[in-house]
C-alpha positions, 0 to 999 in steps of 0.5 A: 657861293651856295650854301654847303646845306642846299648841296644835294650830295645823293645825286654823287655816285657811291664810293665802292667798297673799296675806298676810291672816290674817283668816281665822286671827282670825275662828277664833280668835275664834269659838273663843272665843266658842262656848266651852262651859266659859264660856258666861256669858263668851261671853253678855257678850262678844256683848253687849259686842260688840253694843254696840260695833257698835251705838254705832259705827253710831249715830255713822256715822249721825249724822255721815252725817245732819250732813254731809248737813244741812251745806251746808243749814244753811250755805246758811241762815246765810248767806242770811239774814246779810250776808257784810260790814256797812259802817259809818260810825264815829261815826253813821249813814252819810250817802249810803247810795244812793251807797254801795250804788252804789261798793259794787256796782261792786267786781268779785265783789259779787253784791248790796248793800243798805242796811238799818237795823241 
């Protein structure tokens, strides 16, 4: 390891006015990188790096599709099951047509049906 004193940091881009010191990591980092010493190093951080990047991008990709495919499946789930069953304890209910009708009068029901369950 060299010593901290024999580090020449004017050879560092200049922080800009605003306070970012990206460009400072970015030197640091290709430095690293194009190290002519330890070639093999720099070989398998640019693999790691791309795996890195390509592993992050297939699961932005994922969740991009299933967010996309989620009002569609939800759509799909509930269109095809009613949001409330009404049952009759103890056996089948006895005046479906006049339930369907008390049903339907409750403000906010869209539709009601009997079916057999």
């Amino acid at each position: 390891m060299s010593d901290p004193a024999d580090v020449d940091y004017t050879r560092l881009p200049p922080v800009p006015d605003g306070g970012g010191t990206l460009g400072a990591e970015w030197a640091l980092a290709m430095g690293h990188l194009r190290a002519k010493k330890h070639a093999f190093v720099s070989i398998v951080s640019l693999f790691a790096i791309s795996g890195v990047t390509i592993g992050l991008a297939a699961l932005n990709i994922v969740i991009a599709v299933m967010t996309g495919f989620e009002l569609d499946l939800r759509d799909k789930i509930l269109g095809s099951n009613a949001h409330l069953v009404v049952l009759r304890y103890g056996g089948p209910v006895l005046d479906p047509a006049e339930t369907v009708a008390a049903i339907e009068r409750v403000d906010g029901v869209e539709a009601a049906a009997p079916f057999v369950y």
